[in-house]
GUBARO-657132 format. One line per 5 residues: their letters; for each residue x, y, z of N, C-alpha, C. Coordinates in steps of 0.05 Angstrom, whole numbers, plus 5000, padded with zeros to 4 digits. Example, Ala and Ser with C-alpha at 12.3 -4.5 7.8 and 13.67 -1.06 7.14 Angstrom:
<rs>
as) 5264/4886/5156/5246/4910/5156/5264/4934/5156  5257/4955/5142/5273/4979/5143/5258/5001/5157 .
</rs>
This chain:
<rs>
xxxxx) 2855/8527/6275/2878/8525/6256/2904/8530/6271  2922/8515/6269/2944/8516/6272/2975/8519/6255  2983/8540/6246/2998/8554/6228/3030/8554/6243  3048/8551/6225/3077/8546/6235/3087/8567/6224  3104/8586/6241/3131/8607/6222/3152/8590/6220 .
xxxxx) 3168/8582/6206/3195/8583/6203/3212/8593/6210  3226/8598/6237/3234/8622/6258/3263/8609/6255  3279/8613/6229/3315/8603/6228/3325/8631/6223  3312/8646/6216/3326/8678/6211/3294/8692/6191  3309/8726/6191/3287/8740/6184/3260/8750/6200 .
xxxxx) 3240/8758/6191/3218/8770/6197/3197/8754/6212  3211/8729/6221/3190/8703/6235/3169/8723/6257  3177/8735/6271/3162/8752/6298/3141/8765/6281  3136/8781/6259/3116/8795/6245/3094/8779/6241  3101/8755/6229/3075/8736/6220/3073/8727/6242 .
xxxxx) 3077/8716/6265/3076/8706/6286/3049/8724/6295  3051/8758/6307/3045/8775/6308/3016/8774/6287  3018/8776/6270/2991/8784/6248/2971/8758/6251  2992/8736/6255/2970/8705/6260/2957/8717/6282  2968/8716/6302/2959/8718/6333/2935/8740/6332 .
xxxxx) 2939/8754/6315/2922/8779/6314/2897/8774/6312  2900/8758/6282/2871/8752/6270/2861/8719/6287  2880/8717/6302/2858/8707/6320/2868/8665/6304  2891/8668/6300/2911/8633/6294/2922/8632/6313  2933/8604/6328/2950/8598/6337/2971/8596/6326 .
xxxxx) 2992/8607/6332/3013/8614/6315/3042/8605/6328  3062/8581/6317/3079/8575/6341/3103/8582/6317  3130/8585/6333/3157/8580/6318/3166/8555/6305  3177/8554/6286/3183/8526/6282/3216/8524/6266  3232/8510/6285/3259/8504/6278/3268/8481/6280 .
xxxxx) 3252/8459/6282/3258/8434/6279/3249/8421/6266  3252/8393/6262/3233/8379/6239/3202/8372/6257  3206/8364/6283/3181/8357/6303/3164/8377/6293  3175/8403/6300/3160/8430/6300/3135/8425/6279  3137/8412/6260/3121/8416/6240/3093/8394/6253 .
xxxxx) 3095/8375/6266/3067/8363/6265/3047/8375/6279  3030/8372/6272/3008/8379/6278/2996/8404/6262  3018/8415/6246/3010/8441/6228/2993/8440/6212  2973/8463/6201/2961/8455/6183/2970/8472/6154  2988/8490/6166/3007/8507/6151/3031/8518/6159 .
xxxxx) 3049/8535/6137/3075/8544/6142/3080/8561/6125  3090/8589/6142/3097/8604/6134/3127/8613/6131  3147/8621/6114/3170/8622/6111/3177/8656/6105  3185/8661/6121/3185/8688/6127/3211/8708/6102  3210/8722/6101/3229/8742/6093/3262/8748/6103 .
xxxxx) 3275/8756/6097/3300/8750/6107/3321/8749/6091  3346/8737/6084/3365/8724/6078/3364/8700/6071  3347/8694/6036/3344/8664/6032/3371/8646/6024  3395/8656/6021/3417/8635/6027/3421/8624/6053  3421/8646/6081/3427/8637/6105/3398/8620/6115 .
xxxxx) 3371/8625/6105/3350/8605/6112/3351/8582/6106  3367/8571/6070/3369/8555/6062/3392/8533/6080  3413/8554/6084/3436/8536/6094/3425/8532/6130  3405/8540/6139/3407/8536/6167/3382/8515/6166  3363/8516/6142/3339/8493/6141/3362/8468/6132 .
xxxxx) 3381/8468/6117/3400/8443/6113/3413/8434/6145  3422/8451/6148/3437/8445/6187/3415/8439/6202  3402/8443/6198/3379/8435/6226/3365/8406/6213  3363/8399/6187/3348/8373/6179/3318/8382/6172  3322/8408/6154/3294/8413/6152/3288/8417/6127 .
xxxxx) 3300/8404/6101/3301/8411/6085/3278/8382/6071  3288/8365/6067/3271/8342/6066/3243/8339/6081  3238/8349/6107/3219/8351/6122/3191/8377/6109  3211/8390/6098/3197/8421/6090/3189/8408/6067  3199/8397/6052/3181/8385/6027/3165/8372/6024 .
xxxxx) 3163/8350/6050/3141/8337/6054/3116/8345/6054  3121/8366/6077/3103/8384/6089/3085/8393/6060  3106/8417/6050/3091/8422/6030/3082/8399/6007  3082/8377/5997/3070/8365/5986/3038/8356/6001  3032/8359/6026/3011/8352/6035/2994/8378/6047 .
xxxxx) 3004/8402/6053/2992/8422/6067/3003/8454/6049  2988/8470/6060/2997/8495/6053/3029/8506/6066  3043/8519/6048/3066/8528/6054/3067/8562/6032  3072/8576/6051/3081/8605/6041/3103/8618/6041  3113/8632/6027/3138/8636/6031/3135/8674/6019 .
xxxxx) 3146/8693/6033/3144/8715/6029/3169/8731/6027  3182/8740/6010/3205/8749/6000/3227/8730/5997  3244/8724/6014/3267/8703/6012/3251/8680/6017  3225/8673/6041/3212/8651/6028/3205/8638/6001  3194/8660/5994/3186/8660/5965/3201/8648/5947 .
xxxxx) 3238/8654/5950/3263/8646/5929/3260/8611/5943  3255/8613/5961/3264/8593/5981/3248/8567/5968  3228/8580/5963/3200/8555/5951/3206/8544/5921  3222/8566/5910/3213/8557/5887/3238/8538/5872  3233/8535/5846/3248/8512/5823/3275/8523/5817 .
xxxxx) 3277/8551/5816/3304/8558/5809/3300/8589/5810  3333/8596/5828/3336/8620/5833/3358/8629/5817  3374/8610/5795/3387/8629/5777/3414/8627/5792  3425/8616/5821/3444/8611/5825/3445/8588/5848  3467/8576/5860/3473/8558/5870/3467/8561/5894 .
xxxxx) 3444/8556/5911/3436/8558/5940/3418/8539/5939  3415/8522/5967/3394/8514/5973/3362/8516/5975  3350/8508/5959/3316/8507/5954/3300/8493/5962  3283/8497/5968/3258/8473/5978/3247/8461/5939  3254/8482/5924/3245/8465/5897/3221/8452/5896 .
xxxxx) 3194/8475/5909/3174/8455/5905/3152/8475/5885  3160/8497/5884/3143/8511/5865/3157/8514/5838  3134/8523/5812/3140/8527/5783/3138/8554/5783  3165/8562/5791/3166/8596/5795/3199/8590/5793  3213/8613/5775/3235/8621/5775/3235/8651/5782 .
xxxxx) 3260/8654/5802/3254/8676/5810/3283/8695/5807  3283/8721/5801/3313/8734/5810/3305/8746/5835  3336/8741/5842/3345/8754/5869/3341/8787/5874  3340/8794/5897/3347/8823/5895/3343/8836/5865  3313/8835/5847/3313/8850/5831/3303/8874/5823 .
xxxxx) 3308/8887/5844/3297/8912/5842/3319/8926/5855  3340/8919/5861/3363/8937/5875/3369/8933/5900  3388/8949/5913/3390/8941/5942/3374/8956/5957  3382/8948/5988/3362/8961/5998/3354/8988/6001  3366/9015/5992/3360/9038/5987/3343/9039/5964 .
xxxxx) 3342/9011/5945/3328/9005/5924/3282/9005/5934  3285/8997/5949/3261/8986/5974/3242/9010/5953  3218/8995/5962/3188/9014/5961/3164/8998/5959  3151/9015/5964/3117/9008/5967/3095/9022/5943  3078/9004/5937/3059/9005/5919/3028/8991/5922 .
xxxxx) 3007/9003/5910/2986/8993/5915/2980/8976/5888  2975/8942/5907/2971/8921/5878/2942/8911/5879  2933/8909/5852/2910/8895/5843/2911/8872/5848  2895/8856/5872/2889/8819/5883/2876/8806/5865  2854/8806/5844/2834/8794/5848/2830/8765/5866 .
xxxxx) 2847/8754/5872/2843/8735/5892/2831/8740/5914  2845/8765/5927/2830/8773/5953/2801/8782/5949  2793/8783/5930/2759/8803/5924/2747/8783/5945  2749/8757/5961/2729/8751/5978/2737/8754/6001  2756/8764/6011/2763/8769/6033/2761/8799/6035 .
xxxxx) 2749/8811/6064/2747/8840/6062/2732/8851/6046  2744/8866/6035/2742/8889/6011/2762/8888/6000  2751/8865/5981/2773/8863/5963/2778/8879/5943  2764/8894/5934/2759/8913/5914/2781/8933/5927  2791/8936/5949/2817/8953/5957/2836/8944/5953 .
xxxxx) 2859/8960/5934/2890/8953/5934/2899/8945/5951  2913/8923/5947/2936/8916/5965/2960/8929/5974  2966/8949/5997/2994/8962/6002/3006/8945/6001  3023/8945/5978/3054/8918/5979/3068/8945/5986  3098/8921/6007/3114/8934/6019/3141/8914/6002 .
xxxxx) 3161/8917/5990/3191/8914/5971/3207/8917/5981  3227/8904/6003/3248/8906/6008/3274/8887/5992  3288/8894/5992/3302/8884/5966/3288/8859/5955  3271/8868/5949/3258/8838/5941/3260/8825/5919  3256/8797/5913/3256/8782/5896/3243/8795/5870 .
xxxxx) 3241/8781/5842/3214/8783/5823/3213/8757/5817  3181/8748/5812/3185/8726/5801/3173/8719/5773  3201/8724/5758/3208/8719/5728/3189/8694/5715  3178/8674/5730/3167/8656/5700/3156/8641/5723  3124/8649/5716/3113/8622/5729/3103/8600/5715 .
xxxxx) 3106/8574/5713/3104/8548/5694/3091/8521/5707  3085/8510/5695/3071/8487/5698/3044/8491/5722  3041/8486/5739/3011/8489/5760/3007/8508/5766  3033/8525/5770/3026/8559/5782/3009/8579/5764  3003/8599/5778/2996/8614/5762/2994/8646/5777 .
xxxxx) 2999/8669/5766/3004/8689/5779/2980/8710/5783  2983/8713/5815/2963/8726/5826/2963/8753/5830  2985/8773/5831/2991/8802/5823/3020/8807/5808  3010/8834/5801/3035/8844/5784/3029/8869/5789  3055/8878/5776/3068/8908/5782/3044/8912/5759 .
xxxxx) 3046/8946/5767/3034/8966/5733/3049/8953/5713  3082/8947/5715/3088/8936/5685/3087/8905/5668  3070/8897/5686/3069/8866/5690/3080/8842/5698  3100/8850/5707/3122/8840/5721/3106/8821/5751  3104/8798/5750/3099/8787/5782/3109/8782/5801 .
xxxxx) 3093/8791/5825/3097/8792/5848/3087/8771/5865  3067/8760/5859/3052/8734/5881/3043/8716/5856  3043/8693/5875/3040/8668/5852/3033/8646/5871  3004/8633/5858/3003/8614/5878/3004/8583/5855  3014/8552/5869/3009/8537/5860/2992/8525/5885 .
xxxxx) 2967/8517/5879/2962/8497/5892/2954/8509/5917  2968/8498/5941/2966/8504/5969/2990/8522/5976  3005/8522/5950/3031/8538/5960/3030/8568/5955  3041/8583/5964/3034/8621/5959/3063/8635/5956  3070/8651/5947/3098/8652/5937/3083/8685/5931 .
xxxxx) 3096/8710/5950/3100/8732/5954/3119/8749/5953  3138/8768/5928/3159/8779/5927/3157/8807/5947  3137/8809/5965/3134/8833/5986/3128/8828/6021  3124/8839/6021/3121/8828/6058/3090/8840/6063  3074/8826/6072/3049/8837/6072/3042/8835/6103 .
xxxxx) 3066/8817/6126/3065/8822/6147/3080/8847/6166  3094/8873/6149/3098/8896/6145/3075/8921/6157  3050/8900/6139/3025/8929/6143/3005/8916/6159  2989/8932/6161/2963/8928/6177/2938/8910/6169  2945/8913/6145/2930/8894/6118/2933/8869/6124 .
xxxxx) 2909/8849/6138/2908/8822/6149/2903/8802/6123  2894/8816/6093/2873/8798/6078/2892/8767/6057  2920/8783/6060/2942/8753/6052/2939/8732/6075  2943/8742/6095/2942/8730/6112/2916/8715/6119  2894/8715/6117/2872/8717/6115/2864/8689/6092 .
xxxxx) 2874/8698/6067/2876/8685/6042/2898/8655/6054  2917/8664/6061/2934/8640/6055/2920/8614/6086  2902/8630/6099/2888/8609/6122/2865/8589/6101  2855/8609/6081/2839/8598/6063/2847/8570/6056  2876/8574/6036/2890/8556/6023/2901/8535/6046 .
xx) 2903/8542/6074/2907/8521/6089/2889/8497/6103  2865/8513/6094/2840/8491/6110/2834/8469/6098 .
</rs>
């Protein structure tokens, strides 16, 4: 398998890192070429206005939607805003998921924290029966998932955090943060 980061800003080196680990070939990708031969893409965490405006400057905006209409694409914190239908204000989107999301809703970043979440998705990977350490840096929520999606964890208050449609995976935490391989793991699933 061959897996792409999205390396225009943010946390690209972490998943790079956690691929390589569990044993993916794992390359950078900042061009539109970058993408062939992928069989997935990951869109890292970060600053999803400056990802959006630097995937528009580079010509990767139309390319990234392709992609995702035929293959797996992930997006994990500002990925995540990055993927979806509407973020509630005027930035650039890939607009390919049924996820509306708010920005920064949990506060700034002194706002940040970590929590153990219930997968059932993951129960076949590992031990799934173990919580997931989510890690929250000013992270997203994502307010309404609609049409194909459907949501794969939530907070204690029910509020969601991961949402997958399809081949696509949409993460309001960084799970390339911890030691915990089994998202990562999961989203090779959704890429084969």
């Amino acid at each position: 398998m061959r897996i792409g980061v999205l390396a225009l800003q943010g946390d690209f080196i972490e998943h790079l890192a956690m691929l390589r680990r569990i044993g993916v070939e794992a390359r950078e990708v900042r061009l539109p070429e970058q993408l062939d031969g992928l069989d997935g893409l990951i869109i890292p965490g970060g600053e999803s206005t400056t990802i959006g405006k630097l995937a528009t400057d580079f010509g990767l905006i139309e390319p990234l939607r392709d992609f995702g209409q035929r293959k797996a694409i992930w997006g994990t914190c500002a990925g995540a805003i990055f993927l979806s239908k509407d973020a509630r204000r005027h930035q650039p989107l890939l607009g390919i998921m049924d996820i509306t999301v708010e920005r920064n809703a949990f506060g700034r970043q002194i706002a940040s924290f970590e929590t153990d979440l219930e997968v059932p998705a993951l129960s076949a990977i590992g031990d799934g029966r173990r919580p997931f350490h989510a890690v929250f840096i000013r992270a997203p929520l994502i307010e309404k998932v609609f049409g194909e999606a459907e949501a794969l964890a939530r907070l204690e208050d029910g509020r969601v955090v991961a949402a997958r449609q399809g081949r696509l995976l949409a993460t309001s935490f960084h799970p390339e943060l911890t030691s915990d391989d089994r998202f990562h793991r999961y989203f090779l699933e959704l890429a084969r």
